[in-house]
Steps between C-alpha positions, in 0.01 A plus 500: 500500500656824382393785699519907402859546686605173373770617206650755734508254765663266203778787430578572841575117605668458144714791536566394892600161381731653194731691795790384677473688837242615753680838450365576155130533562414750356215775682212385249529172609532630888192695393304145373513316804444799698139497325515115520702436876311138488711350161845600675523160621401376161855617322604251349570381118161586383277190328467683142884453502523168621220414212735604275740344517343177509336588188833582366604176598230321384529640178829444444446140597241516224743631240794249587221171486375673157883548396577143566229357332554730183866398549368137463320513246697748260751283393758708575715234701742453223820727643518210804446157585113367521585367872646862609218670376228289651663571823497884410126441472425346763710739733293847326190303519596411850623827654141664293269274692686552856487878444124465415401254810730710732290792378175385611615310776670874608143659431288290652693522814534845498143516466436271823772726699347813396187359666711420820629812482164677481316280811797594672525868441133483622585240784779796662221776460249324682705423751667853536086553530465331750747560700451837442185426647590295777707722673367710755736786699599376819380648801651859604645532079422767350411383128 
């Protein structure tokens, strides 16, 4: 679900992700999560990057598997031995399928810690809730 703020939340994390010390944040990003002080704990590579690249791999996978079957099929193994270039096949169409499976595997898991991730940003607010709550000023302090 993509909400209004959702591509400047997008740039911020992207751009937060991109830089190699706390030091370079820049004052529009200090000026984000002062309007949003509940995704602070949130920064992290955000998903739309992590989806990336697993479509990038995934792709790529694609594109080797399709390579090595063209390869097969084009008749083109005359420069080397029949045996070698079987085994050239089989490693491209090898290394493509492994970079496709590790790509979904990678999504799908991302997906299921995202989840975890969510129940337990939600888990630590109740609980500040409730303790929040709970708490009652002793006797004689002045709260």
């Amino acid at each position: 679900m993509v909400t209004k703020g959702q591509p400047d939340r997008d740039r911020v994390f992207l751009r937060l992700f991109l830089k190699s010390s706390p030091s370079d944040v820049t004052e529009d990003e200090v000026a984000y999560f002062r309007d949003h002080p509940e995704e602070i704990e949130e920064v992290t590579a955000p998903v739309n990057v992590h989806k990336f690249f697993l479509w990038t791999g995934a792709l790529l996978g694609f594109v080797i598997v399709g390579l090595s079957k063209w390869l097969n099929s084009s008749g083109l193994h005359g420069f080397m031995s029949k045996g070698y270039f079987e085994f050239v096949i089989d490693i491209l169409s090898g290394v493509g399928s492994e970079l496709i499976g590790a790509a979904v595997t990678a999504y799908f898991l991302g997906i299921l810690l995202n989840r975890q991730q969510d129940n337990a940003s939600r888990w630590r607010a109740e609980i500040r809730r409730r303790i929040g709550k709970d708490m009652k000023p002793a006797e004689g302090d002045a709260r």
